[in-house]
Structures are given as C-alpha cells and as structure tokens.
C-alpha positions as CSV (number, residue, x, y, z in Angstrom):
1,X,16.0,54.0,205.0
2,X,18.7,56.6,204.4
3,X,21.3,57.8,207.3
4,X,19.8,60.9,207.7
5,X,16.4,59.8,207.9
6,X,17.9,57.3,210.8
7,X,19.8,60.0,212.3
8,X,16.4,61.7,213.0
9,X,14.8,58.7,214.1
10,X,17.9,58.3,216.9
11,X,17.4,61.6,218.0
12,X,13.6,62.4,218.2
13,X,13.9,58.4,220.4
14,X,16.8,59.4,222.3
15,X,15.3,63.0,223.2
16,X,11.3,61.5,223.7
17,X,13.3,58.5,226.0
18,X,15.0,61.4,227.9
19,X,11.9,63.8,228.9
20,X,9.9,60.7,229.8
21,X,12.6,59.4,232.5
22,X,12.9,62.8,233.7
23,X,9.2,62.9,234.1
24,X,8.8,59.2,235.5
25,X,11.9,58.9,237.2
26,X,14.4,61.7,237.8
27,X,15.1,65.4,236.4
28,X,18.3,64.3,235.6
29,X,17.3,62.3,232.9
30,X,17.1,65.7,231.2
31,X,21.2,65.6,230.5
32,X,19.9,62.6,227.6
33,X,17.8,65.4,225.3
34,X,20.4,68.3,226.2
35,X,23.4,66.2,225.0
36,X,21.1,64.9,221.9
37,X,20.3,69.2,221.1
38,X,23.8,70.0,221.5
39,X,24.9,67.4,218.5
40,X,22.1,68.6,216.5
41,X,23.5,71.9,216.9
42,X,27.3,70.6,216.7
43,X,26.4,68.9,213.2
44,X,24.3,71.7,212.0
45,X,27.5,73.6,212.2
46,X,30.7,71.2,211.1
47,X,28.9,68.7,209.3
48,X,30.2,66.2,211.6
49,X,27.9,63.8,212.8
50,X,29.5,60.5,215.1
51,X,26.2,58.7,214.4
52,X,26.2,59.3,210.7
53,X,29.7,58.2,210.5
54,X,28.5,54.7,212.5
55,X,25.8,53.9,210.0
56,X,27.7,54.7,206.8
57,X,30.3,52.5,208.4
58,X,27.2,49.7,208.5
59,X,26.8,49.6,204.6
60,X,23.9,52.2,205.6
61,X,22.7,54.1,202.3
62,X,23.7,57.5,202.4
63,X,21.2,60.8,202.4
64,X,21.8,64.3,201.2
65,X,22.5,65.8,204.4
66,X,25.7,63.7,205.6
C-alpha cells in the first residue's frame, strides 16, 4: 500500500470515527472530521502533509501525490 492510498485510509477512519462519537456520544466529537477537512484542504494547497511525512519516514512506499 502506497502513502497516499494510506493517507486516505487515515482520513476517511479518522473522519467516520469522528461523526459516529458525535452521534453516540457528544457533538463535540465533530472537532475530529473538521480538523481532518481542514489538512485535506491545507495539503491540497502546500503539498505538505504531516502524515505523509510519518509514513515515508516508516520505509512506507511512496505514491504520486506526496
């Protein structure tokens, strides 16, 4: 599995973690998906992506988008 296929993985767990606490537990639970949204959009931007640095740092194979 390449980084950015693992990076999406991450994310669409963190975010799908997130809107089921809020449900089952609290609304503020919703801060986990908003901060996981606002990387996306970060990365999308700069290219810079913390998670993407962590796995390449791993001996992770890298993918064409980081």
């Amino acid at each position: 599995m390449s980084v950015d296929r693992m990076v999406f993985a991450f994310a669409g767990s963190f975010v799908l973690i997130g809107v089921l606490l809020a449900w089952l537990a609290s609304p503020w639970w919703l801060i986990v998906p908003a901060f996981v949204g606002a990387n996306m959009l970060q990365s999308a931007f700069s290219g810079f992506c913390p998670l993407a640095k962590i796995l390449k740092h791993f001996g992770v194979k890298p993918g064409a988008a980081f």
